[in-house]
C-alpha positions in Angstrom: 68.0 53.5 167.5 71.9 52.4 166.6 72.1 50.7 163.5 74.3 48.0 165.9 74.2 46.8 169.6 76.8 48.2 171.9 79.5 45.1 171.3 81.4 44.0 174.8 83.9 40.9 173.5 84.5 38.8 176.6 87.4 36.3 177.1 90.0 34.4 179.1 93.2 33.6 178.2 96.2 31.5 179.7 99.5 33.8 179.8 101.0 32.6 176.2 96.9 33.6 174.1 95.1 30.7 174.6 91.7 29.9 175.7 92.1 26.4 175.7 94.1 22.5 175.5 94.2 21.1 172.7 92.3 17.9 173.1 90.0 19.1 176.2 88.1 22.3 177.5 90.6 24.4 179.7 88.9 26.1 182.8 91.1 29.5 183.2 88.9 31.6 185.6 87.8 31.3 189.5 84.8 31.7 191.6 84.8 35.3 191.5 85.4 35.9 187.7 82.7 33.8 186.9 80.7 35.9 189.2 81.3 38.8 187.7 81.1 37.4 184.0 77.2 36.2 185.4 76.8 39.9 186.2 77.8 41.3 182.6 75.7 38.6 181.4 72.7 39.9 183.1 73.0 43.2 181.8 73.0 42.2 178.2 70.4 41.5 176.2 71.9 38.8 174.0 75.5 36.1 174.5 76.8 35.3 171.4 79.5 32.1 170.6 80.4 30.5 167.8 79.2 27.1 166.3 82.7 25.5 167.5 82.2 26.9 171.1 79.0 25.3 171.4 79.9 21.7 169.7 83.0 21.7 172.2 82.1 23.6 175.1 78.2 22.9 175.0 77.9 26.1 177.3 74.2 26.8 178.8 75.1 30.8 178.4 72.6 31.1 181.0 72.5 34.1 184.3 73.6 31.7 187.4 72.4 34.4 190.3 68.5 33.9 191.2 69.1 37.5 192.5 70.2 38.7 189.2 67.3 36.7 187.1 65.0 38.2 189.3 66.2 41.6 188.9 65.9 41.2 185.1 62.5 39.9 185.4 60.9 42.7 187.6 62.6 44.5 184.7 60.1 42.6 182.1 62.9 40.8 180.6 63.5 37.1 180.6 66.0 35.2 183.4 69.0 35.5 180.6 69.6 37.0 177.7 68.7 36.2 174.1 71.4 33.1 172.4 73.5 33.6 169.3 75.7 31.7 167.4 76.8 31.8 164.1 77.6 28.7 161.4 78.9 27.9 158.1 78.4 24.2 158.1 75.1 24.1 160.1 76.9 21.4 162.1 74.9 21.7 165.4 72.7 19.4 167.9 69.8 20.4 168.2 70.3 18.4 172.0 72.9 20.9 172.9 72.6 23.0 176.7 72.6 26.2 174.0 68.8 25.1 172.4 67.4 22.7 175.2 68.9 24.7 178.8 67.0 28.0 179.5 63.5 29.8 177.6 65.5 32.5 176.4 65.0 32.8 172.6 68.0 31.1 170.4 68.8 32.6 167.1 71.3 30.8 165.0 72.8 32.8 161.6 73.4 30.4 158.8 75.4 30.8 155.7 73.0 31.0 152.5 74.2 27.2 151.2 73.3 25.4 154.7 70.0 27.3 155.3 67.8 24.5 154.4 69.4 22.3 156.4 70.0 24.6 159.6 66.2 24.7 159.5 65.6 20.9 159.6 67.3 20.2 162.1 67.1 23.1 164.6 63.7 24.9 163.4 61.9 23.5 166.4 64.5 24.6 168.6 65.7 27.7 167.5 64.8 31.0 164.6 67.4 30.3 161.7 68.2 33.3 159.7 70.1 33.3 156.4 73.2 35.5 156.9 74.1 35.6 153.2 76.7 33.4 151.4 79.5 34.2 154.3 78.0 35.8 157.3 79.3 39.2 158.4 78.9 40.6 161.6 78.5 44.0 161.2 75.7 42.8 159.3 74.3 40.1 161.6 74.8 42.8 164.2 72.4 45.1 162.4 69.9 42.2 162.5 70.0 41.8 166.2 69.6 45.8 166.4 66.2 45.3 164.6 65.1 42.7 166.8 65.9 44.8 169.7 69.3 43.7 171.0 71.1 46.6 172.2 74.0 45.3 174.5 75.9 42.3 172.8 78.0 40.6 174.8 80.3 38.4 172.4 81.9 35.3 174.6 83.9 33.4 171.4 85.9 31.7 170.3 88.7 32.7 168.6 87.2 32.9 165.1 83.9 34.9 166.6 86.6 37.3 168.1 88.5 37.6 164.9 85.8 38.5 162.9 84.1 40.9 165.5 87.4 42.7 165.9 88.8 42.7 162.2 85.6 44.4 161.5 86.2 47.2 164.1 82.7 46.7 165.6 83.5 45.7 169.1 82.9 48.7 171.7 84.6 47.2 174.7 87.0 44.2 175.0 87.4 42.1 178.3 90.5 40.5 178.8 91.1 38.2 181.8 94.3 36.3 181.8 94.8 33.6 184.1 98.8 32.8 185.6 99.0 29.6 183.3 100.8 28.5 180.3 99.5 26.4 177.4 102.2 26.1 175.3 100.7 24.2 172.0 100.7 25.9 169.3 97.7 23.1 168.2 95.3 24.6 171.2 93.4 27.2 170.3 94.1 31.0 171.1 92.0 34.2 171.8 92.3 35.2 167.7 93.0 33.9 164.7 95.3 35.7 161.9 94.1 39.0 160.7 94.1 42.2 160.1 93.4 44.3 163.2 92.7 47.8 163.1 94.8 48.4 166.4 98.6 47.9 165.5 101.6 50.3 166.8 99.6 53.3 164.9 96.8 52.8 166.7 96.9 51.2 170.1 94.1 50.0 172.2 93.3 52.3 174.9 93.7 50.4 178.2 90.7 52.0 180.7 91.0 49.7 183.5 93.6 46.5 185.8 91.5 44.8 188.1 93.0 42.2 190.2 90.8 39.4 190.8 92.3 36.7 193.0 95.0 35.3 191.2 93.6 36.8 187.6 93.9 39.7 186.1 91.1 41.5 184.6 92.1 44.3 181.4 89.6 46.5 179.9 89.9 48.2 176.8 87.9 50.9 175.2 88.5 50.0 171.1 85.5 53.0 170.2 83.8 55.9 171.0 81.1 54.4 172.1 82.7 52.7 175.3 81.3 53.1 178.3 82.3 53.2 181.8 81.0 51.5 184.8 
């Protein structure tokens, strides 16, 4: 077994990077792009956000397609995939979609200082697991690995994305970028600052354009381990 899930990073983003308004939640993609994020969804065995995305967003991270959570469960799996998320502040309601909307299991990795209190408040909802004094992915990756989780799928935001790809762990990326423009440089964007290991020495290897209505759809291979299909 790999010491880390294969890593697929997933996002939208308006022309100008971002994935959302300031002030409110920012739909970017259509009918069909949801349909085909539902299908990546159901062939992953855990959907990760961050602790922002699910305080803003309150996403239920769940398959849509009866079709699709039948297919996984005549495979032995459950309807959707294992939730993640990750937190410093252990700032989450327990009454959120991600915890009360679905039976897949919820894990939530908390930094060492908020452990205690991650566990009071969402220990009947959800496994807390003490990612150390700052949580690192590769690591918290490693974790999921053990617990059988081999195709991550990695849906944001942009401070999950930065870490994930400033640690050159992420396998595949997604891109879909939607023919809009944000234009606040308040609203957030796809990543933070960083240091990214792709720069003009070492591009991103672009594997595939897929035009989906008026969206665009951009996958890139950023490891060996990419795979087609």
């Amino acid at each position: 077994m790999c010491d880390r899930p294969y890593i697929l990073l997933s996002c939208s983003v308006s022309i100008d990077g971002y994935i959302g308004n300031a002030a409110s939640r920012l739909l970017l993609s259509n009918e069909a792009d949801f349909d085909r994020v539902d299908a990546v969804r159901a062939s992953c065995d855990a959907i990760m956000v961050g602790a922002a995305t699910v305080r803003i967003d309150n996403p239920r991270l769940l398959v849509r397609s009866q079709a699709r959570r039948d297919e996984r469960a005549a495979q032995g799996l459950p309807a959707s995939p294992m939730k993640v998320t990750v937190t410093r502040r252990a700032e989450l309601d327990a009454r959120a979609a991600f915890f009360t909307v679905g039976d897949a299991e919820k894990i939530v990795f908390c930094a060492s200082p908020r452990v205690a209190q991650a566990r009071e408040c969402l220990g009947r909802v959800a496994t807390v697991v003490d990612g150390g004094e700052t949580v690192v992915m590769r690591k918290l990756t490693t974790d999921l690995a053990a617990r059988g989780v081999e195709r991550l799928m990695v849906e944001g935001g942009g401070i999950v994305h930065t870490q994930f790809l400033t640690e050159d762990i992420v396998d595949e990326l997604q891109l879909t970028v939607a023919p809009v423009f944000v234009g606040d440089s308040e609203a957030p964007r796809f990543v933070r600052d960083g240091s990214f290991p792709w720069n003009a020495a070492r591009r991103a290897a672009l594997v595939d354009v897929h035009k989906i209505g008026d969206l665009v759809l951009l996958r890139y291979a950023l490891s060996s381990r990419f795979q087609e299909g």
